[in-house]
C-alpha positions as CSV (number, residue, x, y, z in Angstrom):
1,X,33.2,21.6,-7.8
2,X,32.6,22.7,-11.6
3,X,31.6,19.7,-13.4
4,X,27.9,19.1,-12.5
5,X,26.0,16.0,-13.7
6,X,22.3,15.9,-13.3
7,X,20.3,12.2,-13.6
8,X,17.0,12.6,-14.5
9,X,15.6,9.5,-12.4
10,X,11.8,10.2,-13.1
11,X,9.7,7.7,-14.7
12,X,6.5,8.8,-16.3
13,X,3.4,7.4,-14.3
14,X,-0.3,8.1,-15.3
15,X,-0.5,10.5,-13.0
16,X,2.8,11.9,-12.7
17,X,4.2,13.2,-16.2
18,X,7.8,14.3,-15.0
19,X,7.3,17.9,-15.3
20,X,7.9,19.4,-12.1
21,X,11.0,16.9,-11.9
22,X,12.1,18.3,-15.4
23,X,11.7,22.1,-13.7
24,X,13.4,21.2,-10.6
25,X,16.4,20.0,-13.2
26,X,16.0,23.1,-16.1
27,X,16.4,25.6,-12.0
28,X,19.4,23.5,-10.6
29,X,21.5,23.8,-13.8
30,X,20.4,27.3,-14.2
31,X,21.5,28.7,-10.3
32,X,24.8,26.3,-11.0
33,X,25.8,27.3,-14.8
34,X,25.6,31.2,-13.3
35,X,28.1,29.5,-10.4
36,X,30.2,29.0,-13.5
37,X,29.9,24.9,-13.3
38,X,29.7,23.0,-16.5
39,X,26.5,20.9,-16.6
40,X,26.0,17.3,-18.1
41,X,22.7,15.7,-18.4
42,X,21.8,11.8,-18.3
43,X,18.2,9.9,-17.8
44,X,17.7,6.7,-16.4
45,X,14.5,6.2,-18.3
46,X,16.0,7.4,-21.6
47,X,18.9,5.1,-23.7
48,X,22.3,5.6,-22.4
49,X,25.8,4.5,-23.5
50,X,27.3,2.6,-20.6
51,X,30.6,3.8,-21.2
52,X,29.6,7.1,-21.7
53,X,27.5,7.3,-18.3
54,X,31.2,5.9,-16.6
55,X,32.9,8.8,-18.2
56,X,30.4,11.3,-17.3
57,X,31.1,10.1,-13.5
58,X,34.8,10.5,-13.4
59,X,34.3,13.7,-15.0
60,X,31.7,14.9,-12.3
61,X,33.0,17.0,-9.3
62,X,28.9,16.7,-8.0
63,X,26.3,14.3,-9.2
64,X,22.6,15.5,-8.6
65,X,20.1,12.4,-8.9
66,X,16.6,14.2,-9.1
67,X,13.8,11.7,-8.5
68,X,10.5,10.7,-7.3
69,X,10.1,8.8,-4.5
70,X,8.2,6.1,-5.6
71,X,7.6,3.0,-2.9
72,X,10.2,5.0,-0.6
73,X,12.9,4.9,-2.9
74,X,14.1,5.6,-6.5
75,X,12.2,4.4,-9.6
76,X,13.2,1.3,-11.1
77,X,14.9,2.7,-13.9
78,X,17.4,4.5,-12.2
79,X,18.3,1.1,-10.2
80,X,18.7,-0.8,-13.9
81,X,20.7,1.9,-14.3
82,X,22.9,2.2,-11.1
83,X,23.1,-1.6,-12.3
84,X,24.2,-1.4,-15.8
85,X,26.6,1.5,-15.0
86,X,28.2,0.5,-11.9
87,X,28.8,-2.9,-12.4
88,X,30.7,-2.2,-15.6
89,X,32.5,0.0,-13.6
90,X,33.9,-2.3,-10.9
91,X,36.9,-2.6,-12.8
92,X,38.6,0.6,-11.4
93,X,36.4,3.2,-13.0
94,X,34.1,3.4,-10.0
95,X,35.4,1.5,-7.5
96,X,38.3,-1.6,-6.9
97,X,36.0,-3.9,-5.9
98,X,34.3,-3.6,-2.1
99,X,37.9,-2.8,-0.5
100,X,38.6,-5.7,1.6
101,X,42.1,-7.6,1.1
102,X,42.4,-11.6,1.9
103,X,44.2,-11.1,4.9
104,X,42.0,-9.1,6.6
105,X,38.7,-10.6,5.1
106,X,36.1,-8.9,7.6
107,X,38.2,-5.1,7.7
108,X,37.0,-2.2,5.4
109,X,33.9,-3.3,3.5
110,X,33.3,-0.8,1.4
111,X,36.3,1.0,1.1
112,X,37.0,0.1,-2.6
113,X,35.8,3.3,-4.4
114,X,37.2,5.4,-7.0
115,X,35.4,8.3,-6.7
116,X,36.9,10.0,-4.3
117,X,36.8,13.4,-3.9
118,X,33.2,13.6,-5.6
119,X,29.7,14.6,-3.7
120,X,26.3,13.7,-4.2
121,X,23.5,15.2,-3.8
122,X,19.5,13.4,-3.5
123,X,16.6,16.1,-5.1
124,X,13.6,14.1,-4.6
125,X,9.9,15.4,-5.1
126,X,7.6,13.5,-1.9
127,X,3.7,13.0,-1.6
128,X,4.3,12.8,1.9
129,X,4.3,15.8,4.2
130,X,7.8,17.4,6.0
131,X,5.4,16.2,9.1
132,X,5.7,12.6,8.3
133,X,9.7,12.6,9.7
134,X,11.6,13.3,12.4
135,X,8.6,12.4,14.4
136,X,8.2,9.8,16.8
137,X,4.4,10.1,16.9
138,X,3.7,9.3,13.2
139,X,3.0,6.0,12.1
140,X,4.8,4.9,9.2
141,X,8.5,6.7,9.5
142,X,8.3,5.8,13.6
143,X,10.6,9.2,14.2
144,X,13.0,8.4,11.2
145,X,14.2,11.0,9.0
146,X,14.5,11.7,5.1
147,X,18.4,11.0,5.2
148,X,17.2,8.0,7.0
149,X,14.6,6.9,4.6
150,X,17.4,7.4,1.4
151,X,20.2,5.7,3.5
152,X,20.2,2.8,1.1
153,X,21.5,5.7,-1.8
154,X,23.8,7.5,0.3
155,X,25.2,3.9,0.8
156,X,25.7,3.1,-2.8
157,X,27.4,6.1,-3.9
158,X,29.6,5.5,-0.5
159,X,30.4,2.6,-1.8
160,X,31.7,4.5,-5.0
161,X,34.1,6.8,-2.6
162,X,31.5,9.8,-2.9
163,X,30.5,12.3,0.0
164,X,26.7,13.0,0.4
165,X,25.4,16.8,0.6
166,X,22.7,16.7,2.5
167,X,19.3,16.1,0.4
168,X,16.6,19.1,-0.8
169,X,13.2,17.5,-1.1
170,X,9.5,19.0,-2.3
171,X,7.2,17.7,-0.1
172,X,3.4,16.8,-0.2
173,X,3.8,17.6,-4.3
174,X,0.3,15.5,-5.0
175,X,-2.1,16.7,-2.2
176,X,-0.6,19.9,-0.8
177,X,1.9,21.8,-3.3
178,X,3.8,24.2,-2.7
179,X,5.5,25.2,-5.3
180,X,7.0,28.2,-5.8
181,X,8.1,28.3,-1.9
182,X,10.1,25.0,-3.0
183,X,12.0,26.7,-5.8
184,X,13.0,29.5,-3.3
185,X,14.4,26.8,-1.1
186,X,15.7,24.9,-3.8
187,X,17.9,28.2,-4.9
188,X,18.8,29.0,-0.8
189,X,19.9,24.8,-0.7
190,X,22.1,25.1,-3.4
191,X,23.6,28.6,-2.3
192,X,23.9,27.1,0.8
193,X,25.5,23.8,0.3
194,X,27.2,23.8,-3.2
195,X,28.5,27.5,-3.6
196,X,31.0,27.0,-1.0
197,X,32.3,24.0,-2.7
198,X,32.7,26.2,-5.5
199,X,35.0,29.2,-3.7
């Protein structure tokens, strides 16, 4: 795994300007460039070239989407441009369409991807606290976890052939931060799960 691309998925809100999303990026590409990867950059929020975004993918051994969670999933920008770019890609560049053949109409949905071979990872700043999963006594996630909560992501790039890592996520970012014990787990997550991809 030595072709990293990183999508920036933030979206600047009033009161959320993108910069500990844009730190979380500059550390990732920093702990993986000293890995020896080679590191791309795209933006959902930013212009992109279609084609371009399509080659960066089949070149990608990892992509890392890093992203808010806003309304308990990605910000709209990075769907328009999950949109733009995989749709354009259903002609073989990301997947043959959704796998299934007419004689077996209802076998292997979802089987069609090109990808193969390629991971994913989720690095996703939260306001909501680590307490708010994985625990059947809280209201809102009823017991559920993070992976959970992002299934509808792992899903998509699934659908694409890709593998998901399992997710790093900053939690409580607006009304309990803690920062700088983030960025140590952030470097132990990627040591952890990516350098033994890399061996």
């Amino acid at each position: 795994m030595k072709n990293i691309l990183i999508i920036n998925a933030h979206h600047p809100y009033p009161f959320s300007e993108g910069k500990l999303n844009a730190e979380i990026i500059k550390r990732i590409e920093h702990n993986l460039t000293e890995k020896g990867c080679v590191v791309r950059h795209s933006a959902s929020s930013s212009e992109y070239d279609i084609e371009q975004e399509l080659d960066k993918h089949r070149w990608a051994d990892l992509i890392v989407i890093q992203a808010p969670l806003n309304w308990f999933s990605i910000p709209w920008p990075m769907k328009k441009y999950m949109d733009d770019v995989y749709t354009a890609g259903l002609d073989g560049r990301v997947c043959n369409t959704d796998g299934r053949v007419i004689e077996k109409p209802k076998e292997n949905y979802g089987t069609g991807g090109t990808l193969t071979g390629k991971k994913l990872m989720l690095s996703m700043t939260f306001n909501a606290p680590k307490e708010a999963f994985d625990n059947n006594d809280e209201f809102l996630m009823q017991g559920k976890s993070v992976e959970d909560l992002m299934l509808h992501m792992h899903v998509n790039y699934r659908f694409l052939g890709m593998e998901s890592l399992p997710s790093f996520i900053c939690y409580d970012v607006m009304k309990n931060p803690t920062i700088e014990d983030d960025f140590v787990r952030l470097e132990a997550h990627l040591d952890h799960y990516i350098q033994p991809a890399l061996a």
